[in-house]
C-alpha positions as CSV (number, residue, x, y, z in Angstrom):
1,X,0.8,-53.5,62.7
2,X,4.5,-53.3,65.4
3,X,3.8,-56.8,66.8
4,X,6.3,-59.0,67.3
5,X,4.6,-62.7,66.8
6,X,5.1,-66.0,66.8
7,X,3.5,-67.8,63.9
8,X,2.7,-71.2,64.9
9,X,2.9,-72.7,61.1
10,X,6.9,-71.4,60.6
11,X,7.8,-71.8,64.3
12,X,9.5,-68.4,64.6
13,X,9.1,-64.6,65.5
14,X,8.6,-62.4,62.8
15,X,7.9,-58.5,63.0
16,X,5.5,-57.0,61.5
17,X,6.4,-54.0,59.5
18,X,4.5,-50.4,58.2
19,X,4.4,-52.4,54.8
20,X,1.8,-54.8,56.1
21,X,-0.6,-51.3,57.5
22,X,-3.3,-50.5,54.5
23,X,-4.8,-47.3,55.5
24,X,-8.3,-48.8,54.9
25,X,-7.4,-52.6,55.8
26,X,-5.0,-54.8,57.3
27,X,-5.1,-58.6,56.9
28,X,-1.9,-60.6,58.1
29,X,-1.9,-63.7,55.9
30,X,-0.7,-66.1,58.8
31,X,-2.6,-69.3,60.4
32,X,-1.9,-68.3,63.8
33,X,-0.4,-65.6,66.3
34,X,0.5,-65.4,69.9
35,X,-0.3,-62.4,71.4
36,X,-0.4,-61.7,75.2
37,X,0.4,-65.5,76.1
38,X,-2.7,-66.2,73.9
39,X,-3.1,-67.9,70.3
40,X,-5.3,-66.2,67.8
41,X,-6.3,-66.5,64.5
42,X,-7.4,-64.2,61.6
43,X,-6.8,-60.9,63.2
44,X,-7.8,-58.3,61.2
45,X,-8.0,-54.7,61.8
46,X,-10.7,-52.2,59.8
47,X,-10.5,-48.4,60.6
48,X,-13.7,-46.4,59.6
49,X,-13.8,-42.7,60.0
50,X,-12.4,-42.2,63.9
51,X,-13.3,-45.8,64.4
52,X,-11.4,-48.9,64.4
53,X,-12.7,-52.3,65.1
54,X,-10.1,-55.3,66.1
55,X,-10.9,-58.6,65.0
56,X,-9.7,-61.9,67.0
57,X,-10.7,-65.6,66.9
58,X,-9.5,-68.2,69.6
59,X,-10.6,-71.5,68.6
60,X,-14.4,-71.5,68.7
61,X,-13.9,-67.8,70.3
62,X,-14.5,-64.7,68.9
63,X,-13.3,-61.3,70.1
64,X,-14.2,-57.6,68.6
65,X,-12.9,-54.8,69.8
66,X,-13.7,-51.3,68.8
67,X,-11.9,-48.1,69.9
68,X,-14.3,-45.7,68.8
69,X,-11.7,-42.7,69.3
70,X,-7.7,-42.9,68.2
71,X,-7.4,-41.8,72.1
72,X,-7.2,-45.5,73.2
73,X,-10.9,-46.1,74.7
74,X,-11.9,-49.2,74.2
75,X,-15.2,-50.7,74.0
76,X,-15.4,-55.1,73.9
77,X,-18.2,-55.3,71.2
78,X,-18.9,-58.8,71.6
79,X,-16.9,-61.6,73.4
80,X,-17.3,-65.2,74.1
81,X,-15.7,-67.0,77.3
82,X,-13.4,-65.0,77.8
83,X,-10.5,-65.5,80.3
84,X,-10.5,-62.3,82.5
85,X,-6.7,-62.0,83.1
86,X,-6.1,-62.7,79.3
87,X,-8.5,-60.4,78.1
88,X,-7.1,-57.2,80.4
89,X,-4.0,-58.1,79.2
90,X,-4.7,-58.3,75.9
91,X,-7.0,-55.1,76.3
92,X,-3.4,-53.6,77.6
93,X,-1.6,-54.5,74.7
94,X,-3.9,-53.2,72.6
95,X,-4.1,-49.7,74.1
96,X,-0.8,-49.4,74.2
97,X,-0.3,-50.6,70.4
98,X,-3.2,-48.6,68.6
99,X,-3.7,-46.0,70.3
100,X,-1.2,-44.0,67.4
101,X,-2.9,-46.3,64.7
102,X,-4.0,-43.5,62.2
103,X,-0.9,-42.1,62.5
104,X,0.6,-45.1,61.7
105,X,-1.9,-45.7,58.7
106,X,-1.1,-41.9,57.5
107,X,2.5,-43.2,57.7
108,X,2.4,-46.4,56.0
109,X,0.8,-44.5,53.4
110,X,4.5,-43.1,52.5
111,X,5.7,-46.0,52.0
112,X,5.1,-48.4,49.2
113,X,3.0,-51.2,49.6
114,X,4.7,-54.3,48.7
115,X,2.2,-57.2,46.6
116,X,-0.7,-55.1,46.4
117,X,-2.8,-55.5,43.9
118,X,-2.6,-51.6,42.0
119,X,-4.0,-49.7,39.1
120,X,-2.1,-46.8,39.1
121,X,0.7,-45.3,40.8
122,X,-0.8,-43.7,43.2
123,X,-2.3,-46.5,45.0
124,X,1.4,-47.5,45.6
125,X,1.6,-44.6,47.2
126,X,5.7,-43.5,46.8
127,X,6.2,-47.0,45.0
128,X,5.1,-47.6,41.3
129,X,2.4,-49.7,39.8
130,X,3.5,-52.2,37.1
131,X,4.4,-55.7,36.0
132,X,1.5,-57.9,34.3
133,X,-0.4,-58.7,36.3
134,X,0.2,-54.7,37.8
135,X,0.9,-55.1,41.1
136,X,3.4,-52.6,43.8
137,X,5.8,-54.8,43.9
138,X,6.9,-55.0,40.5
139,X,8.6,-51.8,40.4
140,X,12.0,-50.7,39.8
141,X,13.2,-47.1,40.0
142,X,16.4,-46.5,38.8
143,X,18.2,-44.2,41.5
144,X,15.6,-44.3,44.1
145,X,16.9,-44.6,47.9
146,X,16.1,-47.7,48.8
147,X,16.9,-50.0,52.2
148,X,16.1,-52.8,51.0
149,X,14.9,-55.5,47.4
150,X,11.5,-54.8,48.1
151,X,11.7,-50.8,47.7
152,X,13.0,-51.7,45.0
153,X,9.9,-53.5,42.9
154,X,11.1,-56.9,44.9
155,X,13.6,-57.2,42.0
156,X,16.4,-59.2,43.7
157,X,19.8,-58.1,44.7
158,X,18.7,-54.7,43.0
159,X,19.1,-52.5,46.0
160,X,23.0,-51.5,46.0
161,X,24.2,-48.9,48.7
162,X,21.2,-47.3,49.1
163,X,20.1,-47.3,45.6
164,X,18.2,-49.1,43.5
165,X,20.4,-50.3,40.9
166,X,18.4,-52.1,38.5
167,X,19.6,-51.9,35.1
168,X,23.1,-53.6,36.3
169,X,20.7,-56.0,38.2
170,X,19.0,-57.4,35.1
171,X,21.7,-57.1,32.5
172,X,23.3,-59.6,35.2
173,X,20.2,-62.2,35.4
174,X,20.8,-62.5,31.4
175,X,17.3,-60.4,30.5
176,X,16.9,-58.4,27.7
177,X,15.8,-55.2,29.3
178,X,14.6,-53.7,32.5
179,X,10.6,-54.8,31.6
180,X,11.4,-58.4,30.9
181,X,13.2,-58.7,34.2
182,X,10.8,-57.1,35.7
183,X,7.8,-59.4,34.4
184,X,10.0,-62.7,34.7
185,X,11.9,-62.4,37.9
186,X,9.7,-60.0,40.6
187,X,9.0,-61.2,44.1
188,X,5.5,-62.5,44.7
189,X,2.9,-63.1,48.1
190,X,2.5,-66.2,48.4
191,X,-0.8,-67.5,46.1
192,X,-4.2,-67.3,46.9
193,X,-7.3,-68.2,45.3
194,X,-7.9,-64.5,44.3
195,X,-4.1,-64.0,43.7
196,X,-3.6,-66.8,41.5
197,X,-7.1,-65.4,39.0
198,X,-5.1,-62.0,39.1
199,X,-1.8,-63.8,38.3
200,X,-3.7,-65.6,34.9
201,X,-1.7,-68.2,36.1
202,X,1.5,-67.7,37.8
203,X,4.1,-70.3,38.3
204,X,5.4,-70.8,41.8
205,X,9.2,-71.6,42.0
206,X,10.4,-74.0,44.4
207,X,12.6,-71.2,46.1
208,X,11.9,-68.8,48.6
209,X,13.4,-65.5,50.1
210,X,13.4,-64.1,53.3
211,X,12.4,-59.9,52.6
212,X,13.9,-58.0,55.3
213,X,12.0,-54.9,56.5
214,X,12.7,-51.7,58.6
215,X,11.0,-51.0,61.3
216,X,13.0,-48.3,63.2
217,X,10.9,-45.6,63.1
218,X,8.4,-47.4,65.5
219,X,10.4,-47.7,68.1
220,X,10.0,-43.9,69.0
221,X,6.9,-45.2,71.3
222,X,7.3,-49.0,71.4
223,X,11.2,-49.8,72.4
224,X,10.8,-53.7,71.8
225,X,10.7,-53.8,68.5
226,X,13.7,-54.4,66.7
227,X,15.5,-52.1,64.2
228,X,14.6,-54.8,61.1
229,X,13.2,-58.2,60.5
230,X,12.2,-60.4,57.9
231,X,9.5,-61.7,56.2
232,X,9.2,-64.7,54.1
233,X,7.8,-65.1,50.5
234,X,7.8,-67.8,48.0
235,X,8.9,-66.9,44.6
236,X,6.6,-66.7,41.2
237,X,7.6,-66.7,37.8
238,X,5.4,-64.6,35.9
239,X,3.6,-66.1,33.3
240,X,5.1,-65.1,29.8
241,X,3.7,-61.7,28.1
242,X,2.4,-62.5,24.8
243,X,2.1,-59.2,22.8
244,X,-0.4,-59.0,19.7
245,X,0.5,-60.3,16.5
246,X,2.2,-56.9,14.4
247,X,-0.3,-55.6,11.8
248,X,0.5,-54.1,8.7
249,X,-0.5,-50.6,8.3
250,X,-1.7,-49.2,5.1
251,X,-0.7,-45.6,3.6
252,X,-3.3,-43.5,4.9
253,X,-4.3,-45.3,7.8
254,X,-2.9,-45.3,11.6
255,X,-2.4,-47.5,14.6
256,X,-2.9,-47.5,18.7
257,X,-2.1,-50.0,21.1
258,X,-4.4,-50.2,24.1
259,X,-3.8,-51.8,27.6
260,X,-5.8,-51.9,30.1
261,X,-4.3,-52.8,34.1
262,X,-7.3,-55.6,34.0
263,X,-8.3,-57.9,31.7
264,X,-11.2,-57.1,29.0
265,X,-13.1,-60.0,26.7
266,X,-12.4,-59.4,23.0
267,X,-15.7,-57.5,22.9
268,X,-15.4,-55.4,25.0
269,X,-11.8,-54.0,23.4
270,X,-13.4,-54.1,19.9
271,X,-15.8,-51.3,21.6
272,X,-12.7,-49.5,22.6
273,X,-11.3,-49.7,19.5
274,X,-14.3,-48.6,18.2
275,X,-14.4,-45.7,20.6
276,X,-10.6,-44.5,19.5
277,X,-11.0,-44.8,15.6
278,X,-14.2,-43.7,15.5
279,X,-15.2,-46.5,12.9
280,X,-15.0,-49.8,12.8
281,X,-11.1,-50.9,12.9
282,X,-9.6,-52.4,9.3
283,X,-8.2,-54.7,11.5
284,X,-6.8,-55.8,15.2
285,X,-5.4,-58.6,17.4
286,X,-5.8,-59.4,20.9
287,X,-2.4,-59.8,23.3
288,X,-1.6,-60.7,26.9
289,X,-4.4,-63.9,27.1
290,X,-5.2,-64.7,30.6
291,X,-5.0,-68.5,31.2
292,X,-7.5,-69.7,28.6
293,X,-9.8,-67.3,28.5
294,X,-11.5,-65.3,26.5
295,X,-10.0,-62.2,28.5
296,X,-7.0,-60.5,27.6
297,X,-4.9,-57.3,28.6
298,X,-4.7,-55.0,25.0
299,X,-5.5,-54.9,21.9
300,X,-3.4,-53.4,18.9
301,X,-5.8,-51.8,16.2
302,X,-5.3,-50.5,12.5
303,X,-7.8,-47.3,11.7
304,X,-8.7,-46.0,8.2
305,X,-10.6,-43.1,9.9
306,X,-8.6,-40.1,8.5
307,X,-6.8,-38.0,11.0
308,X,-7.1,-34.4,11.3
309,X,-7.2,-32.5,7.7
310,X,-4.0,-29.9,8.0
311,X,-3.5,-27.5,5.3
312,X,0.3,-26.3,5.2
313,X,1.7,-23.4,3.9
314,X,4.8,-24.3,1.8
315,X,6.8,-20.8,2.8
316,X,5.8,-21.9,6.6
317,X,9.0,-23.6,7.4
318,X,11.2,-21.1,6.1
319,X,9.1,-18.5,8.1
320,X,9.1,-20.3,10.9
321,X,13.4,-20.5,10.9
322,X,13.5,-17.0,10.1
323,X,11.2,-15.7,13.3
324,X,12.8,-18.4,15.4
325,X,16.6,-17.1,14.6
326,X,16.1,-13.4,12.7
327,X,14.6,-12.7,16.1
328,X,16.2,-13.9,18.4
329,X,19.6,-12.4,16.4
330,X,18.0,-9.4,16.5
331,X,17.7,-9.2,19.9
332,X,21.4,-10.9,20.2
333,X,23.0,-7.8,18.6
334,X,20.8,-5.9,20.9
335,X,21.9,-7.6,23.9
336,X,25.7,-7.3,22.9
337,X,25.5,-3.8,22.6
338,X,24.3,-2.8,26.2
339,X,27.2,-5.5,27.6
340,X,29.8,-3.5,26.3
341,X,28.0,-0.3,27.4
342,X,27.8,-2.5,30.8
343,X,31.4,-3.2,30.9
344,X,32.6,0.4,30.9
345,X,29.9,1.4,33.3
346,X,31.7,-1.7,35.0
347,X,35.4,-0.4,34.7
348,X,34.0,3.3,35.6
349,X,32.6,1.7,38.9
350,X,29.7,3.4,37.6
351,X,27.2,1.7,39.4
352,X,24.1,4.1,38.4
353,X,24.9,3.0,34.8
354,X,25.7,-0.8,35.6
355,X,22.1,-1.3,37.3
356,X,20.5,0.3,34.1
357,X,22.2,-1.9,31.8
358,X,21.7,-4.9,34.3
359,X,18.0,-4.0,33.7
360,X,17.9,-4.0,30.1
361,X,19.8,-7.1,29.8
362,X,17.3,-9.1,31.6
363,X,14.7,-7.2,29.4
364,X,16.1,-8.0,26.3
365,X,16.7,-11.9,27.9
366,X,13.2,-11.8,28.9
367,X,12.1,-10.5,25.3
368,X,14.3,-13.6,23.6
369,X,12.8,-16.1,25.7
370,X,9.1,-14.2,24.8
371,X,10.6,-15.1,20.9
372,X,12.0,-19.0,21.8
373,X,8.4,-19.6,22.9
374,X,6.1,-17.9,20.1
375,X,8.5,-19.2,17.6
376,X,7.8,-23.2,19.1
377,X,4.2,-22.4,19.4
378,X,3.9,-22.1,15.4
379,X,3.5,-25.7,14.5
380,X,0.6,-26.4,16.7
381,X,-2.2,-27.1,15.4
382,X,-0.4,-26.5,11.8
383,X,1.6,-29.8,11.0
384,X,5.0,-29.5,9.6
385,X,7.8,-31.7,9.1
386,X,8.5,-34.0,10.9
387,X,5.7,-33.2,13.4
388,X,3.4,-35.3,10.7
389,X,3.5,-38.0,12.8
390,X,2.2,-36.8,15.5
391,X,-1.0,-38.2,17.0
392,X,-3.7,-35.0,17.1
393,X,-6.0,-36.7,19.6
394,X,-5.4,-35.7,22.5
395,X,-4.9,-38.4,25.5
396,X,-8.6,-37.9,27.0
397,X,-10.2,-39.4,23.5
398,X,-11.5,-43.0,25.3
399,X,-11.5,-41.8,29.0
400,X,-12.7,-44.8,29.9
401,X,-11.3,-46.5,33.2
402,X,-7.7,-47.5,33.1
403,X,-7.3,-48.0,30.0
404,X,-3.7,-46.9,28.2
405,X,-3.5,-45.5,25.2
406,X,0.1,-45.9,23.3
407,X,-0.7,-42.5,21.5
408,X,-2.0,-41.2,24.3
409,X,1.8,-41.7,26.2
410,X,3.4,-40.6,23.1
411,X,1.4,-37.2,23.2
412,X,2.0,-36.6,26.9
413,X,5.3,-37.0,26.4
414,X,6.2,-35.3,23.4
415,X,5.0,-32.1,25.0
416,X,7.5,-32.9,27.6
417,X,10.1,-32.7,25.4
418,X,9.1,-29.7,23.5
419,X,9.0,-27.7,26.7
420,X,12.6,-29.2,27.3
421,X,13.3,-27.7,23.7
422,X,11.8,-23.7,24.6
423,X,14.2,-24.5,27.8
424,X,17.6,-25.4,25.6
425,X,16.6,-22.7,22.9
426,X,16.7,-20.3,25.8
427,X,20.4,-22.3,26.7
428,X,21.6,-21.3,23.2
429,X,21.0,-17.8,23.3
430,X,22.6,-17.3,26.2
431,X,25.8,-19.3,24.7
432,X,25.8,-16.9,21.8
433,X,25.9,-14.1,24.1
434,X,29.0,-15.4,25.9
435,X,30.9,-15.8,22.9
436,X,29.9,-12.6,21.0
437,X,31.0,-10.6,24.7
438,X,34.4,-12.3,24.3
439,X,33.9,-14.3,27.1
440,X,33.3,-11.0,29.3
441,X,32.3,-11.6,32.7
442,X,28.7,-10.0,31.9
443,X,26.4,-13.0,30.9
444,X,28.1,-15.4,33.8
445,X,27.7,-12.6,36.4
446,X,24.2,-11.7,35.3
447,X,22.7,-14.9,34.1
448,X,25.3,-17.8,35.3
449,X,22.2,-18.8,37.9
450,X,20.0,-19.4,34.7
451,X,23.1,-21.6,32.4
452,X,22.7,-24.5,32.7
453,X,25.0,-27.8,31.1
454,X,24.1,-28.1,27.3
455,X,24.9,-32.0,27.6
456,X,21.7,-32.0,30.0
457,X,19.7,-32.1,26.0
458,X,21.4,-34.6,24.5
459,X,19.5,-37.0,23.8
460,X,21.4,-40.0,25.2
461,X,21.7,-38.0,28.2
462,X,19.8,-39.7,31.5
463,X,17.6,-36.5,31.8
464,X,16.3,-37.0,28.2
465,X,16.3,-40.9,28.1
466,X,14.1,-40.6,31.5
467,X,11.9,-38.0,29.8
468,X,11.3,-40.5,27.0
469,X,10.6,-44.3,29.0
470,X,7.3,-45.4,29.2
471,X,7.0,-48.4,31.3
472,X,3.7,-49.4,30.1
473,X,5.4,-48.7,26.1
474,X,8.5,-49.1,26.7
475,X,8.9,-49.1,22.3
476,X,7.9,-45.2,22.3
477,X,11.7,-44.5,23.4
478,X,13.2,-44.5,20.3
479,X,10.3,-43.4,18.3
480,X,10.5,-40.2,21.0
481,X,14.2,-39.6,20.9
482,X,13.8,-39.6,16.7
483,X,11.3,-37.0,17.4
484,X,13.1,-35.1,19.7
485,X,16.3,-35.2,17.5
486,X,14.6,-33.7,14.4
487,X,12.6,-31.6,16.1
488,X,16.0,-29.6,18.1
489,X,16.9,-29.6,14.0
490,X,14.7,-26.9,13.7
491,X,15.1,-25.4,16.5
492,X,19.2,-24.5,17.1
493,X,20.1,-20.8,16.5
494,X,21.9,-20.0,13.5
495,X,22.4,-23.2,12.2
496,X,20.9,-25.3,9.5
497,X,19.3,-28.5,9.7
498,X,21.8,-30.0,6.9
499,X,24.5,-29.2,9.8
500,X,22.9,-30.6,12.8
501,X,22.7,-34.4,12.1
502,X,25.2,-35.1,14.6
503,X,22.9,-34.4,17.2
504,X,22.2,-38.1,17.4
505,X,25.6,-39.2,18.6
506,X,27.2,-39.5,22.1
507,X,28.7,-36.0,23.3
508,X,26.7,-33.7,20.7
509,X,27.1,-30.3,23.0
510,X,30.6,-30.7,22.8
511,X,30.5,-30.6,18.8
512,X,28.1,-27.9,19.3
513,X,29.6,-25.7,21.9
514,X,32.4,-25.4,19.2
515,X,30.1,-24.4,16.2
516,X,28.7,-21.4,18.5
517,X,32.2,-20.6,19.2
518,X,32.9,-20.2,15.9
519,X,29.7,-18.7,14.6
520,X,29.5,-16.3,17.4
521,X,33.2,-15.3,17.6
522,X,33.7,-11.4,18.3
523,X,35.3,-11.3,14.5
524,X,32.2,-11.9,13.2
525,X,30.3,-8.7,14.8
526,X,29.8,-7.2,11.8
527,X,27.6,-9.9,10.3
528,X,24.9,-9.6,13.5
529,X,24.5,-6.0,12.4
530,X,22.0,-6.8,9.7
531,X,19.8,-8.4,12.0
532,X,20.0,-5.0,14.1
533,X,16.5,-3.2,15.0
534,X,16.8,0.3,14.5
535,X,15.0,3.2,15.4
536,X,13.1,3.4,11.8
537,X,12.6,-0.3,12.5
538,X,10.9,0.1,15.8
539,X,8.6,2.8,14.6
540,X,8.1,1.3,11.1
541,X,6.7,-1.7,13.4
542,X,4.2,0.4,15.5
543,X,2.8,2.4,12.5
């Protein structure tokens, strides 16, 4: 709501931002205002459909206004004593103030709520949902444009030069990581009856801080309001996040970790537990108490229930390295072959001859990156290696209101990061083809739109280390970057697992960039030829 007040219990103006308009409900928490010369309490405005209905109180009088369309008519519902001149003026200010009010609620909608109470990120809009209790103002995206603390989760002194800046900004308060600054030291509303139950107890800090806001954008139809103000908010510790007790797993058996974005009694997650296993857990324990209740926030559980049977094939992992790089080496002799034909076209200025080569290049490309993703498609559904681990239940197996699964993260995101593996698969092929051209201008000129930097896959790289945080399991990062790490093992182009155990360490491309170099020098031509499809080949294949 673009008022400027004056709030009787502060004695000061304060301007009311787009961060206090809910599309469906706005409720300014402040004893008193002054508007049009008059003093009202409890304003509240409701939109409904086209309709919006204004809410006033003066004293022992009450005021309703509804504007049944966003045009500006008015309609005084019910009114009580009413002063005449007051009331037009008022009446004034109103038309002239919410007549744009759905486009204001559309608009505010952008923007991230700031203390509201959320579930899931999308009811923060732009913003994300989290903290314990979950609430819009607990969020911290590393990176993202920000004006001020508050667009930044309300984590303080976070928004640097535009940017939220929050891993410098907890390492600095003396917090472990990003989550426990975020749970100890996030900007609250000030408590409530109803906010204080959703807190579980919440301590308030004798300190308060003064958010600033932007308002700019309203002043497009209403000059008077000022570029920014401030609005004030005491300060909450969050109450301390007690995890379950660690259970110890047996061989054979498996464990989850559910959380749910409201608390549950300790019956009601043994039926979810129930629900995942599909027995009775072995065993479980209860974390994130609220107050002293018998209401908590997840449950960690142990499961005897066998996971999928997988019958392997022992010869399947040397089958699947010999498609995955007999293949695409195949197709790599292939591809060198019509770049040299390309580059005499090229010095001919044979242009006929260049676009027919340009067009089997991009074949032959489009046939290795057919190969990259047949060749990653093997293991599923066939369990290998490493890949033992992963959970086979898919992340829809409890579907049951917004409650988080651990494994159910760890799936989503592992299929992230295989795709991100077809993608640098693709990356090496194209690398081989440089160095087996000599460097020729061919594979930059054709395909330098496609190359991308090889340090974008490490996996210490920001692009990978986003891919892997979970801010509800914030633990799965390493367990995911172990998983990513073994499984690019398997999948690098002419090069053995045994040789690819520096792919953990800090500036891995480098190291690898100089194997390809090697192994795909121009010297060794001769050893790609036996990987060469020939014309027998290609009609042995179609018999």
């Amino acid at each position: 709501m673009p008022l400027d007040f004056f709030a009787e219990e502060c004695g000061r103006h304060i301007t009311i931002s787009q961060t206090d308009v809910y599309c469906s409900q706005l409720r300014l928490g402040i004893g008193s205002i002054r508007i049009a010369g008059s003093i009202f309490r409890n304003l509240e405005i409701t939109q409904s459909g086209e309709t919006l209905y204004i809410r006033l109180q003066r004293g022992d009088e009450l005021l309703t206004v509804r504007i049944s369309s966003l045009g500006g008519n008015e309609e005084p519902l019910q009114h009580y004593k009413r002063e005449a001149h007051n009331y037009k003026q008022l009446k004034n200010l109103l038309t002239t103030t919410l007549t744009n009010m759905k486009i204001l609620a559309c608009m505010a909608s952008e923007e991230c709520v700031p203390f509201k109470k959320c579930y899931t990120d999308d009811e923060c809009n732009d913003g994300t949902c989290f903290g314990v209790p979950l609430k819009c103002t607990c969020a911290c995206a590393q990176g993202a444009y920000c004006r001020t603390d508050t667009w930044c989760g309300g984590l303080r002194d976070s928004c640097r030069n535009e940017r939220c800046d929050c891993e410098s900004v907890y390492k600095s308060w003396g917090y472990v990581d990003l989550l426990d600054a975020q749970l100890k030291h996030c900007l609250k509303s000030p408590c409530t009856v109803d906010t204080a139950k959703i807190d579980c107890g919440a301590e308030k800090l004798n300190e308060t801080a003064d958010i600033p806001v932007d308002v700019s954008f309203f002043k497009w139809y209403l000059a008077r309001i000022p570029e920014t103000g401030t609005v004030p908010a005491d300060l909450y510790k969050c109450k301390e996040h007690v995890p379950p007790e660690e259970l110890r797993i047996p061989e054979g058996s498996w464990s989850d970790l559910l959380r749910d974005l409201d608390s549950r009694s300790e019956e009601d997650w043994v039926r979810l537990a129930k629900k995942g296993c599909g027995r009775k857990p072995t065993a479980y324990a209860l974390g994130g108490r609220c107050n002293d209740e018998d209401s908590y926030f997840e449950i960690a559980f142990v499961c005897d229930n066998p996971k999928k049977e997988v019958q392997v094939d022992d010869d399947l992992v040397g089958y699947k390295k010999q498609y995955h790089d007999g293949s695409q080496l195949a197709l790599l002799s292939r591809f060198v072959d019509i770049a040299d034909l390309f580059d005499e076209a090229k010095i001919r200025n044979d242009t006929g001859s260049m676009a027919k080569y340009t067009t089997s290049l991009n074949k032959t490309f489009e046939a290795a990156k057919g190969v990259v993703a047949g060749a990653h498609r093997l293991p599923n559904g066939i369990t290998v290696g490493s890949d033992c681990n992963d959970f086979p239940i898919r992340p829809s197996y409890i579907n049951e209101g917004y409650v988080l699964s651990r494994e159910e993260s760890f799936s989503d995101k592992w299929d992230k990061l295989k795709r991100i593996a077809v993608e640098r698969s693709e990356q090496l092929f194209l690398l081989a083809a440089h160095f087996l051209t000599n460097r020729t201008s061919v594979v930059q000129e054709l395909f330098g739109g496609e190359m991308k930097d090889l340090a974008k896959y490490n996996v210490d790289s920001a692009y990978i280390r986003e891919k892997r945080y979970s801010r509800y399991f914030p633990d799965l990062a390493k367990r995911l970057g172990d998983h990513y790490v073994d499984y690019l093992r398997n999948y690098t182009l002419g090069v053995s697992r045994e040789d690819l155990a520096f792919l953990t360490q800090h500036g891995a491309h480098a190291r690898l960039t100089s194997m390809f170099e090697e192994l795909f020098s121009p010297d060794r031509r001769a050893y790609f030829e036996q990987f060469r499809i020939t014309k027998a080949d290609e009609k042995k294949s179609h018999q």
